[in-house]
SERO-4910 file (N, C-alpha, C, O; in steps of 0.05 Angstrom, whole numbers):
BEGIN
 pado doro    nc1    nc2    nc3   cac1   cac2   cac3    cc1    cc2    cc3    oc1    oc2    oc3
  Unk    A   2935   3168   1371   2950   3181   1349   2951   3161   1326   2964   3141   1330
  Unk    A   2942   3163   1308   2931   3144   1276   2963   3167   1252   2975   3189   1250
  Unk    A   2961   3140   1242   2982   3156   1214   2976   3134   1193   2990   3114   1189
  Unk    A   2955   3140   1182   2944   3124   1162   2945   3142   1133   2961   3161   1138
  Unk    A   2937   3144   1114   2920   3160   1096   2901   3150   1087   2886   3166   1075
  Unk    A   2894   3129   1088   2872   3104   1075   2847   3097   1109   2850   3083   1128
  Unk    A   2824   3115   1101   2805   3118   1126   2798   3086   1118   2797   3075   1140
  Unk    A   2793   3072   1101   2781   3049   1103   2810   3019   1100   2806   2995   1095
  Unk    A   2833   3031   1105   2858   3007   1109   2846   2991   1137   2829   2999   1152
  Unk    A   2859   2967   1139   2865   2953   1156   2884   2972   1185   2882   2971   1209
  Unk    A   2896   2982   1170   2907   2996   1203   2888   3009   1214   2883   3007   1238
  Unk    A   2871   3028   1195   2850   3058   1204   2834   3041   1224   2828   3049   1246
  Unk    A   2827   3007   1212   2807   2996   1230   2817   2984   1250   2803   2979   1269
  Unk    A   2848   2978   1251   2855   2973   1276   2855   2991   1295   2848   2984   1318
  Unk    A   2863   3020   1287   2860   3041   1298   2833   3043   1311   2833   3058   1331
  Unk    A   2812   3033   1304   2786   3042   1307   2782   3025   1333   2776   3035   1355
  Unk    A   2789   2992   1328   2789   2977   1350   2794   2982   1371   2780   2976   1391
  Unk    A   2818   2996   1370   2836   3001   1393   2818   3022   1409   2810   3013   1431
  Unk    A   2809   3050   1401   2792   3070   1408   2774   3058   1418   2771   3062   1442
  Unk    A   2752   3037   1405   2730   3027   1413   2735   3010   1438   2715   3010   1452
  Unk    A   2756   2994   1448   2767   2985   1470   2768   3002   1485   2762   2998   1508
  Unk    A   2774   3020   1480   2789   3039   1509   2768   3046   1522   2763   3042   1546
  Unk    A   2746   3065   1496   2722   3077   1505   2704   3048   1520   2681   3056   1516
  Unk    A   2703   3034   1527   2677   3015   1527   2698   3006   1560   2684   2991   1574
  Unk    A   2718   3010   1571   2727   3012   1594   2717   3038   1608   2713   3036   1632
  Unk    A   2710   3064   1596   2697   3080   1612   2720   3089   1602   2707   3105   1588
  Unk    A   2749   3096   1594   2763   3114   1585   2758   3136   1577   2734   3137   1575
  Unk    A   2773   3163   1568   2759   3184   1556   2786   3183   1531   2809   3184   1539
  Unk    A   2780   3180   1506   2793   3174   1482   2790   3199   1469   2770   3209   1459
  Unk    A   2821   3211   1470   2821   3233   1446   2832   3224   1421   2857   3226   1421
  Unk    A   2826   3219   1408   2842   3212   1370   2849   3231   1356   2833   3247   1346
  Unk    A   2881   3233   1353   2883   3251   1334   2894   3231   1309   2906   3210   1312
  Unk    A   2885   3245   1280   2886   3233   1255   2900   3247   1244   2892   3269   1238
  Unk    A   2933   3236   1238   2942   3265   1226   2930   3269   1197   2919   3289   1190
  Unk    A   2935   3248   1180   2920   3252   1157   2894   3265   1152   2892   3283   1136
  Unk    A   2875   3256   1167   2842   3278   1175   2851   3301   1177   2847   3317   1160
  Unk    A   2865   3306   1198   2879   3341   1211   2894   3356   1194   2897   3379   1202
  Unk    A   2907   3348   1164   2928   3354   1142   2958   3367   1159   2974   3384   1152
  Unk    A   2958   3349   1187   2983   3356   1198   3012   3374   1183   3025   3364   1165
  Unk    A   3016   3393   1191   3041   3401   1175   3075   3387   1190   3089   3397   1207
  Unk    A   3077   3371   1180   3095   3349   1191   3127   3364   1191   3145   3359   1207
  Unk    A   3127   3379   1174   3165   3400   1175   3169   3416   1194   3154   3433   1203
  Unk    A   3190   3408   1200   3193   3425   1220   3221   3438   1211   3244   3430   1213
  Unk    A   3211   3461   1202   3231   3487   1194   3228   3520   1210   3211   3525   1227
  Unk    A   3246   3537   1203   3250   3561   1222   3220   3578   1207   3219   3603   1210
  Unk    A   3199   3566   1192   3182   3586   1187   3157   3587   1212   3136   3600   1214
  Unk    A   3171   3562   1236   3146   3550   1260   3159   3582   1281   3149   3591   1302
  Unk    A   3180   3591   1267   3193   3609   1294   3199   3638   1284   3221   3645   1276
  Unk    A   3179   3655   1284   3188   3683   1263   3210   3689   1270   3230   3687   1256
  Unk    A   3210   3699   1294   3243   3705   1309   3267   3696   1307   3287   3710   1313
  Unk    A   3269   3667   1297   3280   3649   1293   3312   3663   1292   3308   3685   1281
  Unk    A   3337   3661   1296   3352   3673   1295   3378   3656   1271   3374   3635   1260
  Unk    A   3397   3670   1270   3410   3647   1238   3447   3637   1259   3459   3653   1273
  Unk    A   3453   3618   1254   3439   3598   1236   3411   3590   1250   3407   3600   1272
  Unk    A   3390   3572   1239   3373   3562   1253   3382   3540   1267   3398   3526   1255
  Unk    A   3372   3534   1294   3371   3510   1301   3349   3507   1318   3338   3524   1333
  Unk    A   3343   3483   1315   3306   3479   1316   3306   3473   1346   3284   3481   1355
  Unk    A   3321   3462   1365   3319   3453   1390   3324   3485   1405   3307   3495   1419
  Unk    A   3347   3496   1399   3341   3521   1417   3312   3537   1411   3295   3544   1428
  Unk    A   3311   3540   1389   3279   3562   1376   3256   3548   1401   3242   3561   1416
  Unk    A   3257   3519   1398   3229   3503   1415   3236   3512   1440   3218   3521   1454
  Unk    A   3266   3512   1451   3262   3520   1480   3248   3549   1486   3229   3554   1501
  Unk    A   3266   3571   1465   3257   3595   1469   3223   3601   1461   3212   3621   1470
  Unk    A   3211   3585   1444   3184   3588   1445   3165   3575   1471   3145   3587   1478
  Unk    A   3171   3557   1482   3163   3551   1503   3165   3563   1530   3147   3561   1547
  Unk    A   3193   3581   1532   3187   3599   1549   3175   3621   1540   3157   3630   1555
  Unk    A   3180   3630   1523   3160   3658   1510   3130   3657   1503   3114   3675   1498
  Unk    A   3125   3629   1505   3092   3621   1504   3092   3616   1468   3068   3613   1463
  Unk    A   3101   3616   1453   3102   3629   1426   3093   3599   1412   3089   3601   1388
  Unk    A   3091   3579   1420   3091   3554   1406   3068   3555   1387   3045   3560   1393
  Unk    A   3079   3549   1360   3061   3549   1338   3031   3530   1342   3028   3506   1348
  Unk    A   3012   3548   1337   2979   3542   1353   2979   3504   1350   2970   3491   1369
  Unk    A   2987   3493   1327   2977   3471   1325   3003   3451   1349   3000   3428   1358
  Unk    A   3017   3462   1350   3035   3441   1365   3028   3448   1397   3035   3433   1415
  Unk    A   3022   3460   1399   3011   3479   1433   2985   3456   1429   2993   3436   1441
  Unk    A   2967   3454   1421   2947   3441   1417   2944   3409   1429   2931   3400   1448
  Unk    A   2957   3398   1413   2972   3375   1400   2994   3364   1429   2992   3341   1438
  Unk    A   3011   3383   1440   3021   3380   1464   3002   3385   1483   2999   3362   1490
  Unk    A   2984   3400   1500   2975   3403   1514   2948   3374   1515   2941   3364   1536
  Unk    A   2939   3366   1490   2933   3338   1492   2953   3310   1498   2944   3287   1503
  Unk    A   2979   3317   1495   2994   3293   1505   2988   3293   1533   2973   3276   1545
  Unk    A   3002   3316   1544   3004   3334   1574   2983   3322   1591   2987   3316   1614
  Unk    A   2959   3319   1578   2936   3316   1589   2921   3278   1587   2900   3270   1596
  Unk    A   2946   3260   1570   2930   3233   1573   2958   3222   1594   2981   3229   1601
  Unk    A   2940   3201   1596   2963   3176   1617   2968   3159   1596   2990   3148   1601
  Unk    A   2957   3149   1571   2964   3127   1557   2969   3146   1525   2956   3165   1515
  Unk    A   2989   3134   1519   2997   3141   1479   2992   3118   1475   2993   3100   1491
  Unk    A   2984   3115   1442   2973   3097   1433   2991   3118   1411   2987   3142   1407
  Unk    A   3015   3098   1396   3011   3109   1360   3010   3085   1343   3028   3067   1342
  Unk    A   2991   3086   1332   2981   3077   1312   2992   3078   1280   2990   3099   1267
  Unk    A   2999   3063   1273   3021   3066   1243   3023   3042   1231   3025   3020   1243
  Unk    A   3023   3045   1202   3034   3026   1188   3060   3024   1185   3072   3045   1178
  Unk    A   3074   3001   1191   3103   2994   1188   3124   3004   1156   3135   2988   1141
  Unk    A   3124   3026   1152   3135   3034   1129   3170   3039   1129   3183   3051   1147
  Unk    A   3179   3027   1105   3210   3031   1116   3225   3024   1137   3248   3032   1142
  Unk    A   3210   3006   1152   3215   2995   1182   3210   3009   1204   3213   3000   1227
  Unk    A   3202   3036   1196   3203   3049   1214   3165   3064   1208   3147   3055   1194
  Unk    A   3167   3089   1228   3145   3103   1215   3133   3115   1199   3151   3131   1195
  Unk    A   3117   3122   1185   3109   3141   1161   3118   3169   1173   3115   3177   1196
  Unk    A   3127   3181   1153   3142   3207   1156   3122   3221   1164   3135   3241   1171
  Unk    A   3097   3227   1169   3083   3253   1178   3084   3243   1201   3093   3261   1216
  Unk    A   3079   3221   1216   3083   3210   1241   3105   3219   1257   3102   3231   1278
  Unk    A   3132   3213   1246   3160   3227   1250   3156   3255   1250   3162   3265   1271
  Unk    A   3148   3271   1233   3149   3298   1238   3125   3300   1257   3126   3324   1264
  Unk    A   3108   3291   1267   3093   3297   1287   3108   3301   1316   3109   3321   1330
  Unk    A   3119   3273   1319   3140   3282   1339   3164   3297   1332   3172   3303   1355
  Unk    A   3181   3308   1315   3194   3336   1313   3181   3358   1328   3191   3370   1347
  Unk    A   3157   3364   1317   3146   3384   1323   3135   3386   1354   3134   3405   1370
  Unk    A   3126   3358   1358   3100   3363   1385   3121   3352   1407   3118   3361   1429
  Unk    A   3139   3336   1404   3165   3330   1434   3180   3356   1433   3201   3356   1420
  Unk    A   3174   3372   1442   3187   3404   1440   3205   3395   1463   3197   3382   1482
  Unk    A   3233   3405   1457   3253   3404   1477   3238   3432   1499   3221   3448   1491
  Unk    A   3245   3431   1517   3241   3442   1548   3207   3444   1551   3196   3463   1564
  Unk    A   3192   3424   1540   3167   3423   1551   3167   3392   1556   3155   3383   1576
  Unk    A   3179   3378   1539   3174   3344   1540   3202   3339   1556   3204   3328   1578
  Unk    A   3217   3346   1545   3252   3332   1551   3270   3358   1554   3265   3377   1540
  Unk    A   3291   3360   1570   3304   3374   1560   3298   3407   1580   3275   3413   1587
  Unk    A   3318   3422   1584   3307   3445   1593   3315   3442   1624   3337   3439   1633
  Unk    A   3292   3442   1637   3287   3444   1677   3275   3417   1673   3261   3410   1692
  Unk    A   3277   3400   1651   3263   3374   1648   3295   3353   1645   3317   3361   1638
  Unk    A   3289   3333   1649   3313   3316   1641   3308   3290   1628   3285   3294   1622
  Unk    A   3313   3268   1620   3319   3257   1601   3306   3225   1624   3309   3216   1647
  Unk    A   3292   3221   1599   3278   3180   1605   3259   3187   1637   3239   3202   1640
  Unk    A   3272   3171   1657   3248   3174   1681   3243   3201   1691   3221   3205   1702
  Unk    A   3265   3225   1689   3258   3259   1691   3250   3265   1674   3246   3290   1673
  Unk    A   3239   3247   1643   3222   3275   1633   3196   3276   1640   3184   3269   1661
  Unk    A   3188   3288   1617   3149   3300   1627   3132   3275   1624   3109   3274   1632
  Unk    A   3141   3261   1616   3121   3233   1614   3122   3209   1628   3115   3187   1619
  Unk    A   3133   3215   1654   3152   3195   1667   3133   3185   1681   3125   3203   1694
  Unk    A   3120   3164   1686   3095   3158   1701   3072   3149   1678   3059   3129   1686
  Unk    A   3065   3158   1655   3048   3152   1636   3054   3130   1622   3074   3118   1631
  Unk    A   3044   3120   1603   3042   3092   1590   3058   3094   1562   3078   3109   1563
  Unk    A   3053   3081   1536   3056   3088   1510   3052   3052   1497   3059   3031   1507
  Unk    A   3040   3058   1475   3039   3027   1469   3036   3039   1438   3025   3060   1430
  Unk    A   3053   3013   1419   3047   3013   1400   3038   2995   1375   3050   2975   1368
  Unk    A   3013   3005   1362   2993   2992   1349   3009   2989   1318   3020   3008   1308
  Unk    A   3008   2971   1310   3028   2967   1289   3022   2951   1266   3022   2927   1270
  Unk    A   3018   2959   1245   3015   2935   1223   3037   2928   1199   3052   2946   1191
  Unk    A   3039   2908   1191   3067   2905   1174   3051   2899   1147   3027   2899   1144
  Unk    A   3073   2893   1128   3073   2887   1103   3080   2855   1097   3076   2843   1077
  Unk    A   3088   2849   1114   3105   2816   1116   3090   2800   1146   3079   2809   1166
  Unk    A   3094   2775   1137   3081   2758   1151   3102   2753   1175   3123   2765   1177
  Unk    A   3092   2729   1199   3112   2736   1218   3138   2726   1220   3155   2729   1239
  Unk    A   3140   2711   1195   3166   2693   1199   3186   2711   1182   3209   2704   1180
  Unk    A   3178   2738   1167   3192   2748   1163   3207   2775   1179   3226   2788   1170
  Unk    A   3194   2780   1208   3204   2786   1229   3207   2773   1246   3199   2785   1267
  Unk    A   3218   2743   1252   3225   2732   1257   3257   2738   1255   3271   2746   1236
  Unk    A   3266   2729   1287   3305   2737   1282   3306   2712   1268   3294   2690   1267
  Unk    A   3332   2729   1254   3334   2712   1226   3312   2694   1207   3311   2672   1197
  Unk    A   3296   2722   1209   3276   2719   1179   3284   2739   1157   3300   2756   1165
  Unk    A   3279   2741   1139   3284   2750   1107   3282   2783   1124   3304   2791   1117
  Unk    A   3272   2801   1137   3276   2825   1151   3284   2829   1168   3296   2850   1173
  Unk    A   3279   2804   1191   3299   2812   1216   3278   2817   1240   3254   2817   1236
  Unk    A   3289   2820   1264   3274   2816   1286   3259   2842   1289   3269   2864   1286
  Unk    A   3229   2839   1298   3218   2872   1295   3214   2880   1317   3198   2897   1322
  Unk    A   3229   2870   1336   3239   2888   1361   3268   2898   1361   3282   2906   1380
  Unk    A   3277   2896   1327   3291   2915   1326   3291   2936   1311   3306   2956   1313
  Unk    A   3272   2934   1295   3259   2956   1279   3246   2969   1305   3259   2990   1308
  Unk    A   3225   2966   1326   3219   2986   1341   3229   2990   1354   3217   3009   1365
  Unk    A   3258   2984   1369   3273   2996   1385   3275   3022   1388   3273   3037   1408
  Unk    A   3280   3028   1360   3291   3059   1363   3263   3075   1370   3266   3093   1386
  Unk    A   3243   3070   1362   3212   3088   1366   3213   3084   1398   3216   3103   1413
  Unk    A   3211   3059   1406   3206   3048   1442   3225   3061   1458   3216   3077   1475
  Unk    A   3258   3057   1454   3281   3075   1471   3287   3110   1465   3288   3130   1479
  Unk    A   3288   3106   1442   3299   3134   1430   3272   3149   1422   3278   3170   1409
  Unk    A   3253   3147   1424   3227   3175   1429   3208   3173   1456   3202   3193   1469
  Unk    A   3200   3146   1462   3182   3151   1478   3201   3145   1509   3202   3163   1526
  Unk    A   3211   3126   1512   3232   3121   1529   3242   3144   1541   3243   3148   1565
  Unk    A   3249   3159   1525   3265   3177   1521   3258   3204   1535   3274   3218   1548
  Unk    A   3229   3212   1531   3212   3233   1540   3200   3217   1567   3190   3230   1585
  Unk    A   3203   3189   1570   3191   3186   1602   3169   3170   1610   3159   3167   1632
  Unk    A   3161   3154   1577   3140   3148   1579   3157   3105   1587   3178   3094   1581
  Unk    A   3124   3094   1606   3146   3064   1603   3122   3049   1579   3097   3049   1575
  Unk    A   3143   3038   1568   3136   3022   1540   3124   3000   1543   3138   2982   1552
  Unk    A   3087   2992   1535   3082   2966   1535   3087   2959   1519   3091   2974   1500
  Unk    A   3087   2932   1518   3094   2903   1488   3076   2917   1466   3054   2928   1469
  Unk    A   3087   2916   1447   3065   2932   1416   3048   2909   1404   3056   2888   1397
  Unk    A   3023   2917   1404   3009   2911   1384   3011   2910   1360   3015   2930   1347
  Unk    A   3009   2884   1350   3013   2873   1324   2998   2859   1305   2985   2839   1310
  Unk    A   2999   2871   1276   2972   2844   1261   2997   2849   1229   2999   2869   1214
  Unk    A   3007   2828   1229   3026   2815   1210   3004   2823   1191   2981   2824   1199
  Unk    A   3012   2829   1161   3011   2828   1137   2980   2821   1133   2970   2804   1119
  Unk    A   2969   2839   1148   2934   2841   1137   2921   2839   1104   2902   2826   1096
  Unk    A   2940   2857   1090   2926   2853   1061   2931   2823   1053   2916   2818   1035
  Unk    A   2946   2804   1060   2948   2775   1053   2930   2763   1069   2932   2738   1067
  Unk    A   2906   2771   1092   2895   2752   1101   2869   2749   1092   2857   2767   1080
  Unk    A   2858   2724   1098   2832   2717   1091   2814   2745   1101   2826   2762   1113
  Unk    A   2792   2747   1097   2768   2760   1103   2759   2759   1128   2750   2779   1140
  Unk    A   2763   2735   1137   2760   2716   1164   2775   2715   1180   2765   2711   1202
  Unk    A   2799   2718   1178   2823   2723   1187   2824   2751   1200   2823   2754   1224
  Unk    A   2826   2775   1178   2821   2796   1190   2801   2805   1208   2809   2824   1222
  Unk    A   2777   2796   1213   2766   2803   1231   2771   2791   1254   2760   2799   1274
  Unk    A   2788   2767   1256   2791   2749   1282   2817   2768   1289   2826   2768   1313
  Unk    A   2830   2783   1269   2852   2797   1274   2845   2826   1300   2855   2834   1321
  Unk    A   2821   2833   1281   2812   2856   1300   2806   2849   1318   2815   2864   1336
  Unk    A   2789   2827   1330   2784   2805   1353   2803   2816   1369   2801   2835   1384
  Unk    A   2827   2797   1366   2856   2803   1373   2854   2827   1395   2851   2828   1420
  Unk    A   2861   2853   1364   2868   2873   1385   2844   2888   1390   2850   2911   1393
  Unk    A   2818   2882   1390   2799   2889   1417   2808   2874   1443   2811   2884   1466
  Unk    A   2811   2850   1436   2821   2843   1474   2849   2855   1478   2851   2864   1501
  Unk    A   2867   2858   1466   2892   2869   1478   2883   2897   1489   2891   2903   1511
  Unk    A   2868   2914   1475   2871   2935   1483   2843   2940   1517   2841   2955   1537
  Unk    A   2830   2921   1507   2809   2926   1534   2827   2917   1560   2817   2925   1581
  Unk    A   2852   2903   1564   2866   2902   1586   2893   2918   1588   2904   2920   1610
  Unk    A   2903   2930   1565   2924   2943   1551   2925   2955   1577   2903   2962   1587
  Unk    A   2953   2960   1591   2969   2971   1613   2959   2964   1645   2964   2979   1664
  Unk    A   2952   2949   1647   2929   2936   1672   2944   2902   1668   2936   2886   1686
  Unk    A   2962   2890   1649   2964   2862   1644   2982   2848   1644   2984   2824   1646
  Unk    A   3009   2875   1639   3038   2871   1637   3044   2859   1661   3054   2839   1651
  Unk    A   3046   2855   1686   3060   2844   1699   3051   2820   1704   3063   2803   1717
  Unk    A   3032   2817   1695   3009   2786   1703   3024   2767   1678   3031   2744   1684
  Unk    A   3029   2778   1649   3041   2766   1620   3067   2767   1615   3081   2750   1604
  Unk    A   3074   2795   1626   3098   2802   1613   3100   2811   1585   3116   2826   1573
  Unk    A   3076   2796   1575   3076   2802   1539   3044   2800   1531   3027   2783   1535
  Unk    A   3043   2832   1512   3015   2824   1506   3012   2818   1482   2993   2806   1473
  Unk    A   3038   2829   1466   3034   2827   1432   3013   2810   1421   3005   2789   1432
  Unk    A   3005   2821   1399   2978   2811   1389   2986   2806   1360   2994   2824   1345
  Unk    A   2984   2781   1352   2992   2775   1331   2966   2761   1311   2952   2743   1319
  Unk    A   2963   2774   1282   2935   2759   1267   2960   2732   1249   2984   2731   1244
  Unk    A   2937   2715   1246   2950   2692   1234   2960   2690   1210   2952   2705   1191
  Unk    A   2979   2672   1207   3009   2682   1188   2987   2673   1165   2963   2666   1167
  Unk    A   3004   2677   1143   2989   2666   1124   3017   2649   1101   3041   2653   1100
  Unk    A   3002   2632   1088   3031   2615   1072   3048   2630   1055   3067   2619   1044
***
């Protein structure tokens, strides 16, 4: 899962890395791009004709999921989660958090009573309870400014809420995220030793955690 808009950024190619890792283990790699795909990221009562008033978007998802009714692209889109053991999202660090089509991706595609929620229950009962999730991540700032008590603050507390409160949350267990600090400040040379990086993280990615404890992949700071 990529949330770039820039096919030739530093993340798109981290993204690419990561894919090219997986596949060259014999993996079978599905990529979705939401930017490529022109994802419709809102999630409003026009996903539910039936929709009843007031709206509210968590009952409508239950009742489309039992009625089969789930709007074609999120049926899609879910039935490819449904179907991997490892998430990979891929994102640039915006606002501390994710890029908003990213966020509305999960609105739309963690449908209460198919992911969470429903005859499903919550963290190790939901639907992803057994599968992986790791996240591929690039920032704007170098690492001493996620550093606790750096000029932003610790960025395992900026991903907390993505790691406990979405994926956690649906069931998935969380490896250490992949990281390449403030790419547009690095050398030429740099960046590719960056991609280096996370080609090896990801060719052992969920096979390494208990041997490390930590795989974070960090490209070199810069002054």
């Amino acid at each position: 899962m990529h949330a770039h808009p820039e096919p030739s950024s530093f993340s798109s190619a981290q993204a690419d890395a990561a894919a090219a890792a997986l596949a060259n283990r014999g993996l079978i790699v599905d990529r979705i791009d939401l930017h490529a795909d022109r994802w419709q990221p809102v999630l409003d009562r026009h996903e539910f004709p039936a929709a009843t008033d007031p709206f509210k978007p968590q009952a409508e998802q239950m009742r489309a999921v039992a009625a089969g009714t789930l709007a074609s692209d999120v049926r899609h889109d879910l039935d490819r989660l449904l179907a991997a053991d490892l998430l990979v999202l891929s994102f640039p660090l915006w606002w501390f958090s994710v890029p908003a089509i990213l966020k509305g991706w999960i609105d739309r595609v963690f449908v209460v009573g198919a992911t969470f929620g429903g005859d499903l229950g919550l963290f190790e009962a939901a639907a992803f309870a057994g599968r992986q999730a790791v996240l591929s991540v690039t920032t704007g700032g170098p690492p001493a400014s996620f550093a606790r008590g750096g000029a932003f603050g610790a960025i395992e507390d900026f991903l907390y809420p993505i790691h406990r409160g979405v994926l956690e949350f649906v069931g998935y267990r969380v490896l250490p995220p992949v990281l390449t600090y403030g790419p547009a400040h690095l050398t030429d040379d740099d960046r590719v030793e960056a991609l280096h990086a996370v080609s090896e993280a990801f060719a052992t990615i969920g096979d390494c955690v208990a041997r490390t404890g930590d795989m974070t992949v960090t490209a070199q700071s810069y002054p």
